[in-house]
N, C-alpha and C positions, 0 to 999 in steps of 0.2 A: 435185682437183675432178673429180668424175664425175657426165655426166647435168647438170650446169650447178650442181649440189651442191656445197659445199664440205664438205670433212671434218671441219673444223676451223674455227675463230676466236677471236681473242682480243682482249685493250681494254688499251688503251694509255691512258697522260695527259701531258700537262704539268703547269705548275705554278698554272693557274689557277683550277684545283676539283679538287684531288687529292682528296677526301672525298667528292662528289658520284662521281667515277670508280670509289673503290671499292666505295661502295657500290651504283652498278647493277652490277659485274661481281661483287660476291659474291650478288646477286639471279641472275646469267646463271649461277649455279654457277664461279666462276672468281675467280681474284685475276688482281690486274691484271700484264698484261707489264714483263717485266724493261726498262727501259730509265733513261738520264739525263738532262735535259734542266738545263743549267747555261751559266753565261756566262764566257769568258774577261775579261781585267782589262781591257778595253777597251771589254766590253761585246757585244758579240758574244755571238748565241746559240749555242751547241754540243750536240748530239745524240745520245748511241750509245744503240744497239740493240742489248742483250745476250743476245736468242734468235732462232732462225728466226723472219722470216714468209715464206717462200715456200711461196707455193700457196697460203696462208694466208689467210681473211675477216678482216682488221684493221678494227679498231674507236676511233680517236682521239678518245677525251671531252677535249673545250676548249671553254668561254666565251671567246669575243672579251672579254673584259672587261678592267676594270683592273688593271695598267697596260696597256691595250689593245693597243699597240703590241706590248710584247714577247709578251701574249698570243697576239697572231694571227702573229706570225715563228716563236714555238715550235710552232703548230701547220701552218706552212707545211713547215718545216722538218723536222719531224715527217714529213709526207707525203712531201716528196724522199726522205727516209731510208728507207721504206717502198718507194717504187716502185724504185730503187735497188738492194735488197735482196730484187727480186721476189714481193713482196706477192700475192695473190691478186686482192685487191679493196679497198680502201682507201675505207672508211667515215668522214667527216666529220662527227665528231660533238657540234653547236655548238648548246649548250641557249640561249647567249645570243650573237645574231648580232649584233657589234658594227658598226659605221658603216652603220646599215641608216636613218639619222636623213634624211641626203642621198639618198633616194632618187629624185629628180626633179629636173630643172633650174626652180626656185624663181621665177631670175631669172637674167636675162644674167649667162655665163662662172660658172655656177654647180658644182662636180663633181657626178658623180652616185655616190658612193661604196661605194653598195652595189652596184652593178654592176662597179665596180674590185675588190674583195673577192671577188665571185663569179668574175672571170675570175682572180686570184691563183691560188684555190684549185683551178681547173681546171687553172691551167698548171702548177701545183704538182704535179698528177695524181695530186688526189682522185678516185672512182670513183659517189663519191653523197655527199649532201649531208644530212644530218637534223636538225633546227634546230625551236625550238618557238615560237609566237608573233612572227613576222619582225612589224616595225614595219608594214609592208606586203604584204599578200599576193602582189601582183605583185612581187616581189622574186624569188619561186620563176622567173617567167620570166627573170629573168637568167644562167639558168644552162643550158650546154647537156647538163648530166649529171642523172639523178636526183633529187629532193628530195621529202622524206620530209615533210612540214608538220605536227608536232604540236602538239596546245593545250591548256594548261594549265587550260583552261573546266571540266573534267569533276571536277577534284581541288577548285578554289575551290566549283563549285555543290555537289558532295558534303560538305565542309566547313558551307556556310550550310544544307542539308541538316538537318544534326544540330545548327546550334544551336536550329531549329524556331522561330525571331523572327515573331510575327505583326507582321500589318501592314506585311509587306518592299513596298520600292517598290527599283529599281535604277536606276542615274544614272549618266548618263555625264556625267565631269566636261570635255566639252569637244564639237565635235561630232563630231571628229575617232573619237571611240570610238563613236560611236551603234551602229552595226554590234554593236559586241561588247557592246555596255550589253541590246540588243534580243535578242542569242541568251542572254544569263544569263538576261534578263526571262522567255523562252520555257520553256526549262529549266524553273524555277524558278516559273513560271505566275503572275508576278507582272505590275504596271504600271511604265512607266521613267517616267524625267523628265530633262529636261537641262541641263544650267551654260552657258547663253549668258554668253561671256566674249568678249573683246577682249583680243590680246598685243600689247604698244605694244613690246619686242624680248626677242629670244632671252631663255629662261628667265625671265621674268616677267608675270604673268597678271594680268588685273584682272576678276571678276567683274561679270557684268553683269544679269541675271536666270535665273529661275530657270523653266522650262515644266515643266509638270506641276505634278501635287497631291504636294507631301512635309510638310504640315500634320501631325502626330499619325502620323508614320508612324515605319516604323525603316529607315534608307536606305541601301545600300550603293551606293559608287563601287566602278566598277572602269575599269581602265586595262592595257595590254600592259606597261609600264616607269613608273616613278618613280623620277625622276632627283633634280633640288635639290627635290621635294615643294612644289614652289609651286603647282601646278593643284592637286593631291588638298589640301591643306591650307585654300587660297583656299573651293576650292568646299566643302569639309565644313563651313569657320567660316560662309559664307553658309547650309548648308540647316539649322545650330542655328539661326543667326537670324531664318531664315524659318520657325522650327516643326519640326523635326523632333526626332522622337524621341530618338532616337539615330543615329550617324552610324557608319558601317564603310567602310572601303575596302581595297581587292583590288588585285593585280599581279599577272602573272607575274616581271618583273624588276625587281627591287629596287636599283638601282645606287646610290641614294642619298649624291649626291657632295653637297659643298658643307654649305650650312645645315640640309641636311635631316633629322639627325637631331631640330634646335631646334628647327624647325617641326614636324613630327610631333608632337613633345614639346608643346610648347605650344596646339596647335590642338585642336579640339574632336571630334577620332578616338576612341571609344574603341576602336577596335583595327583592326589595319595588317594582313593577310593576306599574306604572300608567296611563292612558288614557291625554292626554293632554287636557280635557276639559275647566278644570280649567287652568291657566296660570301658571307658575313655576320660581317667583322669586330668583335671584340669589343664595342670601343668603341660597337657600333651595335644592339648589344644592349640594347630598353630593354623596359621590360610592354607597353607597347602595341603591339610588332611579335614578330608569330605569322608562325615560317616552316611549310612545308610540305613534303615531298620529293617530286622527279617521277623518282626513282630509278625504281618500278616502271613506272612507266609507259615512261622510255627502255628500261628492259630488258626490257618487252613485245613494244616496236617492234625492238629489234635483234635477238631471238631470229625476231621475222617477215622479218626481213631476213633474215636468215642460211638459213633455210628455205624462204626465196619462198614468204613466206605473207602475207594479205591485211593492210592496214597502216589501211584504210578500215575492214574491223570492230573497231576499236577503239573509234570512233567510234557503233557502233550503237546 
C-alpha cells in the first residue's frame, strides 16, 4: 500500500451467491480468489485460503441469507482467515444483511440483532461494511467501521423506465415503506398511495384500506424484502379490487420462504421485479418473477472503494 493506495485487490466468496460473486469480480476485471469454504462431519465450518492476501484490499461477497446461520459463520470466518493472514483491508461485502428484522427493542427483553451482527463482524475484524437496502437505515449507526449503503432504487426505477406504463401510481404496501414508496414516486414523477393494513401477528397482514387514487391506474408496490409474500400479495389482491389496472411489485430482496411462491402465483401480480441479492432457487422460478442483477452496481462501488473515490456520485 503506498500513499493510503492499495496495489492490489481481490473478491473472495462463500457459498451463499457464488454466482452473484462471480459475476461482479469478472465486471472488476478479476475471477474470484482461490479459496474453500466447506464443513467438517459435525458441521462445523472450515476455511482455507489458497493465495496471498497480505497487503492486500480483500473483497468478501456474502448474503446473510439462507441458511442464514451458516451464511453468516462462513463469512465471519472468512474475515478471521483474512485478518490472520494479514489482509490489507478487509471489505464486508453483504448485498443481503440478514437479522437486520430485530432491529429495535419492540418490547420488553426483546434482542436487538442487527446490532449483535454488526458488532460480530467488527470483532471478526472486518475493515468496512458494504450492504445494500439494510431494513433500516439507522442500522449503518451500529457499527463503528465504515458503511458503504447502497440502493437498489436506481436498477427498479430504470427498469419501470423502459416498460414506459402510463398512468403509474407507486404504493407502498404498508407504512412502514412510505419512505421509499415516496423516493420511487419522486424518481419516477408519479403520485403514491398507501395499504393501510393491520398485522394481528408475525407474518400475517390483513388489509385495511386503501389512501390514494389507484382507480384506472397501473400500480407498482415496492418493498426492501419479501419474505412469505403476504403484505405484497394481500395489498396487490386489494388494489385489483379496488380498480386498478394492473398491479406490479418490486424488491430488492427476494427471500421468499414459506408459501410464497403459491401466493405470488395465485394473487393478482402480473409481475414480481427482484434484485438478485438473495439467490433464486429453481423451484422459485415461475413467469411472473423478473430478476435483475446489482452485479454492476456492487462492482462500481468497490472499484471506488479500492481507489478512494466518491461512493455518493453514484447516486447523482
Amino acid at each position: 500500500m503506498r500513499n493510503g493506495v492499495f496495489s492490489d485487490f481481490k473478491v473472495f466468496t462463500g457459498n451463499a451467491n457464488p454466482d452473484l460473486a462471480e459475476e461482479i469480480a469478472s465486471i472488476m476485471g478479476k475471477t474470484l480468489g482461490k479459496s474453500t469454504v466447506s464443513k467438517f462431519s459435525d458441521g462445523e465450518i472450515s476455511v482455507s485460503l489458497w493465495e496471498t492476501v497480505r497487503g492486500i484490499d480483500t473483497y468478501i461477497v456474502q448474503p446473510t441469507c439462507e441458511p442464514i446461520n451458516d451464511s453468516l459463520m462462513e463469512l465471519l470466518i472468512m474475515i478471521d482467515a483474512m485478518k490472520r493472514a494479514s489482509a490489507g483491508r478487509i471489505n464486508a461485502v453483504i448485498p443481503y444483511y440478514g437479522y437486520a428484522r430485530q432491529d429495535r427493542k419492540a418490547k420488553a427483553r426483546d434482542p436487538v440483532t442487527a446490532k449483535l451482527v454488526a458488532d460480530l463482524l467488527s470483532a471478526a475484524g472486518a475493515d468496512r461494511v458494504v450492504a445494500m437496502d439494510l431494513h433500516a437505515a439507522q442500522i449503518q449507526g451500529y457499527f463503528d467501521i465504515p458503511v458503504d449503503h447502497l440502493s437498489g432504487l436506481p436498477i427498479l426505477v430504470k427498469y419501470f423506465r423502459a416498460k414506459r406504463l402510463a398512468d403509474l401510481v407507486v404504493v407502498s404496501p404498508d407504512h412502514g415503506s412510505v419512505t421509499r414508496a415516496r423516493n420511487m414516486a419522486y424518481v419516477l414523477d408519479t403520485p403514491i398511495a398507501i395499504v393501510d393494513k393491520r398485522r394481528p401477528k408475525a407474518n400475517v397482514s390483513e388489509v385495511m384500506n386503501i389512501i390514494g387514487d389507484i382507480k384506472g391506474k397501473n400500480a407498482v408496490l415496492i418493498d426492501d424484502m419479501i419474505d412469505t409474500a403476504g403484505t405484497m400479495t394481500n395489498a396487490a389482491n386489494a388494489l385489483a379490487e379496488m380498480g386498478a389496472k394492473s398491479v406490479y411489485a418490486c424488491a430488492t430482496h427476494g427471500i421468499l420462504s414459506g408459501p410464497a411462491i403459491e401466493r405470488i402465483e395465485n394473487s393478482a401480480l402480473r409481475e414480481m421485479i427482484l434484485l438478485n441479492t438473495v439467490p433464486l432457487s429453481k423451484e422459485k422460478h415461475i413467469k411472473k418473477i423478473k430478476m435483475l442483477s446489482v452485479a454492476p452496481l456492487f462492482a462500481e462501488a468497490m472499484m471506488r472503494i479500492f481507489s478512494n473515490d466518491s461512493i455518493s456520485r453514484l447516486f447523482d
